[in-house]
N, C-alpha and C positions, 0 to 999 in steps of 0.2 A: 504493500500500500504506500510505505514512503516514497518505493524508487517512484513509482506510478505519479505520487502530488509531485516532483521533484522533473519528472519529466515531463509533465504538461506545465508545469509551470516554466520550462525554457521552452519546449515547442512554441509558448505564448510568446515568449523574446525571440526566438526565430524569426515568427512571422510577425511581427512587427518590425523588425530590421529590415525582411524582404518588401515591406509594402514600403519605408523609407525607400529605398534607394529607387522601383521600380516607379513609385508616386512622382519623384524627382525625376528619373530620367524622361518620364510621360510628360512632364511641364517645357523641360529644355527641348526633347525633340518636337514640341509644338505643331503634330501632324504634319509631318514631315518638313517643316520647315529649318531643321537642322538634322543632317546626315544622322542615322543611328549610333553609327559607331562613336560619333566625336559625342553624341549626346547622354550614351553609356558612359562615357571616360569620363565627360565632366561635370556628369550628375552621381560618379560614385567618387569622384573627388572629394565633391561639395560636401559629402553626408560623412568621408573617411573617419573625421576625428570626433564628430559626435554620437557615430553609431559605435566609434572605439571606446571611448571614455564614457556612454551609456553602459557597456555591458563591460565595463571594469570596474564600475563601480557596482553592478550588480554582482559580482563574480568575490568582491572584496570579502564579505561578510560570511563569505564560505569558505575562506582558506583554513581560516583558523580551527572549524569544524573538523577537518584532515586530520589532526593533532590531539581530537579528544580520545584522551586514555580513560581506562579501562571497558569495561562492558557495554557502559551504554555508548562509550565510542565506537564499539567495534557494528552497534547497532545503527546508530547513527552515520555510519560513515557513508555509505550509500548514497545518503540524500548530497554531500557537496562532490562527491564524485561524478555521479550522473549530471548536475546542473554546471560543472566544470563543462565537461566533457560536450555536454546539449550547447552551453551559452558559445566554446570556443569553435563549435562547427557553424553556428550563428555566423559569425564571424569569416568564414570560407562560400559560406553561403552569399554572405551579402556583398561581398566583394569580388566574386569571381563568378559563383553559378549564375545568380541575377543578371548580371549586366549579359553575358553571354545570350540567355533566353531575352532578354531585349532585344539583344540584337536580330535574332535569330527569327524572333515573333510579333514585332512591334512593327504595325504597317500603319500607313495614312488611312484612314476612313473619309469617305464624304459626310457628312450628316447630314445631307438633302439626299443621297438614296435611298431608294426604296427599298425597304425593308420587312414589305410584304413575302411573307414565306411562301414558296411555290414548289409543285412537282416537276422537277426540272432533270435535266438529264444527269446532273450531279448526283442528286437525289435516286432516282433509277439506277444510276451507279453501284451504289453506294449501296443498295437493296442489296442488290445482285451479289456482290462481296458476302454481304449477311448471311443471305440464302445458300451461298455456295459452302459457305463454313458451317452455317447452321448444318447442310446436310452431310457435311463432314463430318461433323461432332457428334451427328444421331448415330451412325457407321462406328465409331467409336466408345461412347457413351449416352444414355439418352440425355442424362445430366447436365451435360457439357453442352449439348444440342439444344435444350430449356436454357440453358444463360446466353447461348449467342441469341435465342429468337428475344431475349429479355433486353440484352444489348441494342437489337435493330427498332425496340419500341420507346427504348429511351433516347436513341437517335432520332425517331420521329418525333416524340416529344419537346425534345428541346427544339428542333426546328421547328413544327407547328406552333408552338404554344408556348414553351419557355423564353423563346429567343426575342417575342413581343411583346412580355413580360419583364423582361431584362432593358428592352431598350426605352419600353414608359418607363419604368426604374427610374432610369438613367438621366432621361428628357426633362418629366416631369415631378417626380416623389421626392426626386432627390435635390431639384434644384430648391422647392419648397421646400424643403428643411433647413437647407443652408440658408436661405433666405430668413426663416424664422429663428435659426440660431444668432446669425447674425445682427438683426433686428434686437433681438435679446440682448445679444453682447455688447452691444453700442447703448443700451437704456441702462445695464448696469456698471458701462465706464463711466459713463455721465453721475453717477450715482454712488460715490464709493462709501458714504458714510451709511446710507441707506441698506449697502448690502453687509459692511462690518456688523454693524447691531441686529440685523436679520441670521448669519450666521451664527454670532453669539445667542442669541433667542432661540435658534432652531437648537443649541446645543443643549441649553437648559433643557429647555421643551421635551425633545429627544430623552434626557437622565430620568425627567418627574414621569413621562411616559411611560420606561421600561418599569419605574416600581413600583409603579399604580399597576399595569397590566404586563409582569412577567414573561419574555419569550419561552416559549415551551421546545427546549433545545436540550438536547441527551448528547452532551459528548464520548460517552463512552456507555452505549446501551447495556444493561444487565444482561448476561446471558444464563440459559440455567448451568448452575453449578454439579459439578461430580462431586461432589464436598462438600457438604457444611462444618464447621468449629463451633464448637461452645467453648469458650475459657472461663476457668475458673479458677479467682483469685482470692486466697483469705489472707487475713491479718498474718504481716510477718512474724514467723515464730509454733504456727500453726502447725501442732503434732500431725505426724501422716496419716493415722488412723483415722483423725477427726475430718480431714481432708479427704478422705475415700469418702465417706460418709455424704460429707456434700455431694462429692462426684454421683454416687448411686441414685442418691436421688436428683440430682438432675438427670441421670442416665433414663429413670423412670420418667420423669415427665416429659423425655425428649423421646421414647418409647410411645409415648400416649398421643403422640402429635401425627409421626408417623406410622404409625401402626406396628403390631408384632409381625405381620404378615404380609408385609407389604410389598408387592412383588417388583417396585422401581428400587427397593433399598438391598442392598447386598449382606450390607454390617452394618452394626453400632459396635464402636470400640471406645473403652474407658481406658485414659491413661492417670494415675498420681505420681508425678513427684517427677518420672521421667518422659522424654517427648510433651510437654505439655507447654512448648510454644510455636509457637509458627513453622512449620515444617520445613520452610521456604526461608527464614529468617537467620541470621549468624548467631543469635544466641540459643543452642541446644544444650545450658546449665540442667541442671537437677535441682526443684524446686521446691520442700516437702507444704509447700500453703498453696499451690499449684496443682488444677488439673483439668484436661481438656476431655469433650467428649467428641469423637466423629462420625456422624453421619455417611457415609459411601452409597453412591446410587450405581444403579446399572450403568452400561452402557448406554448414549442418548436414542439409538435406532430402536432399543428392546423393550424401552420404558413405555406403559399406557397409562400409566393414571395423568393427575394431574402437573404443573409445569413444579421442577423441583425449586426453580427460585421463590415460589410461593410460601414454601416450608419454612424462609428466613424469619421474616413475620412470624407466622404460628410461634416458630422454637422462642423467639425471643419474650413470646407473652407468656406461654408457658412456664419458664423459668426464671420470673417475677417474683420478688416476696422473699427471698430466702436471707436470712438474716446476718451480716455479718461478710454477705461474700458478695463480689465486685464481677457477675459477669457480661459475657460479651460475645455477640452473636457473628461470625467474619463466611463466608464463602472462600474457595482456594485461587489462588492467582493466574489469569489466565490474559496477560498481556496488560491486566492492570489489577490495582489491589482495591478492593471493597470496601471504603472503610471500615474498621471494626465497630458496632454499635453497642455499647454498652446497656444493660437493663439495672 
C-alpha cells in the first residue's frame, strides 16, 4: 500500500512536468508559426530550471527517509525509494521523451475545418484492418477476436461521437471557464483585504464546523481479531495464589460471554505471573500481581457465528466490578495496535 500512495503520488509529478513542457512548446510553436523542432528546444529550455528545482525540492524531504534505522526504517524505506526513482524518471521524461513526441506529433490544425465526422475511405480503411485481425484472433482465440471487434467500436466511437465532444470541449466549455476564472481573479486582485478576512473567517468557520459536526473518518478500520487479551493487574506485592484467583474468575466471566461451546473459539488460556504481557511487546518479566486471559478464535474462512471484534465490548463489560484489580481489554496487533481499554 505504501509503494502504491508513493507511486501515484510521483506519477502525479510526472505528469504534471509532461503537461509543463508540452503546454509551453504548444504556445511557442503557435500552429505552426514557429518550426517544431526550434519550438521543442526552446520551450524545454524555458521550463529547464523550474521543472528542475520543482522536483528537487520535492525529492528533498525524502533523502533523509533513506537513512531511517531500525524496523520501521526498513518498513519505510520503500516509500523514498520509489518517489526517488518515479520523481528522477520525471525528469528524463520531461526533457527528452516530450519534446521528441512534439516533435514527432504536433501539427498545425485549421480551426475553420470541418470537423464533421464522416464515412470516408480512411474510415473503411481502417475497418478492414479490424476485421482482418478481428478474424485473425477468432482462428487463434475467440478472446483475442472479442477485444479487437471491442477495439474497432471504440475506434468508431471516438470518431463518431467523442471526437465532437472533444472539440465543443475545446471551442466552447472550456473557453467559458477561463473566462469565469479569470473574471474571478481580477475581482479578487482588486480586493485583497476582502479576500485576507474571508480566508481567515472560512478558517475559523471550517475549526467551529468540524466540532459541532465531527467527520466520520476510520483511519485504521477494526478488523476482526484472532485474539482477544484481558490483562490483569493487582496491587504490587500481590501473592500468586491471590492473583490466580482473580484470573479464574475473570476466566469465568470471559467463558460466559463466549460461550463453553462455541464453535468460532479454539481456547481460552489462563496465564499468572508468566507471559502475562503483551506477547508482541519487549517486556516478557515475571509478574506475581499479573495475569492475562486469551481468547483464540478459528481461522477467519471457518468461523459462522457472529463478527469476533464484537466480543471486545461484551468481554470488557463482563469483567466490571472486580475489586482491587486494574483491567484491560486489547485485540492482537495486526499492522496496528488497539488501544488497550481499561475497565
Amino acid at each position: 500500500m505504501m509503494v502504491l500512495f508513493s507511486f501515484l503520488l510521483g506519477l502525479g509529478i510526472v505528469v504534471d512536468d509532461a503537461i509543463v513542457v508540452v503546454e509551453n512548446t504548444h504556445r511557442i510553436f503557435d500552429n505552426g508559426r514557429v518550426p517544431i523542432v526550434q519550438a521543442a528546444k526552446t520551450a524545454t529550455g524555458e521550463v529547464f530550471m523550474p521543472v528542475l528545482s520543482g522536483t528537487l525540492t520535492t525529492l528533498a524531504p525524502f533523502f533523509p527517509l533513506l537513512f531511517w534505522p531500525g524496523i520501521i526504517g526498513e518498513f519505510m524505506y520503500f516509500l523514498p525509494v520509489t518517489l526517488i526513482v518515479t520523481l528522477s524518471a520525471s525528469l528524463v521524461v520531461a526533457y527528452i521523451i516530450n519534446p521528441v513526441f512534439a516533435v514527432d506529433f504536433m501539427k498545425p490544425h485549421d480551426d475553420h475545418e470541418d470537423q464533421k465526422p464522416r464515412f470516408d475511405r480512411k474510415v473503411k480503411r481502417t475497418l478492414l484492418v479490424f476485421a482482418g485481425m478481428a478474424l485473425l484472433g477468432y482462428l487463434i482465440n475467440i478472446g483475442f477476436g472479442n477485444f479487437i471487434i471491442l477495439l474497432a467500436l471504440l475506434y468508431l466511437l471516438n470518431h463518431f461521437f467523442l471526437t465532437g465532444v472533444i472539440k465543443k470541449f475545446q471551442t466552447v466549455v472550456w473557453p467559458k471557464a477561463i473566462n469565469k476564472y479569470h473574471s474571478l481573479l481580477t475581482w479578487a486582485l482588486k480586493r485583497p483585504r476582502t479576500m485576507i478576512w474571508s480566508t481567515v473567517g472560512l478558517f475559523f468557520f471550517t475549526m467551529i464546523l468540524v466540532n459541532i459536526v465531527p467527520p466520520r473518518v476510520v483511519f485504521f478500520p477494526t478488523a476482526d481479531p484472532n485474539f482477544v487479551y484481558v490483562y490483569i493487574e493487582l496491587p504490587v506485592g500481590t501473592d500468586q495464589a491471590y492473583t490466580n484467583k482473580i484470573v479464574e474468575k475473570v476466566e469465568q466471566r470471559v467463558e460466559k460471554v463466549v460461550g463453553q461451546k462455541n464453535p468460532d473459539v479454539s481456547s481460552i488460556i489462563s496465564n499468572v505471573t508468566v507471559g502475562v504481557t503483551d506477547p508482541q511487546g519487549e517486556d516478557q518479566g515475571e509478574y506475581t500481581n499479573k495475569g492475562k486471559v486469551t481468547v483464540a478464535f478459528v481461522a477467519y474462512g471457518k468461523r459462522t457465528g457472529e463478527r469476533t471484534v464484537n466480543y471486545l465490548g461484551k468481554i470488557r463489560e463482563a469483567v466490571k466490578g472486580i475489586p482491587g484489580a486494574q483491567i484491560s481489554v486489547a485485540q492482537e496487533q495486526g499492522g496496528h495496535q488497539r488501544p488497550n481499554q481499561s475497565v
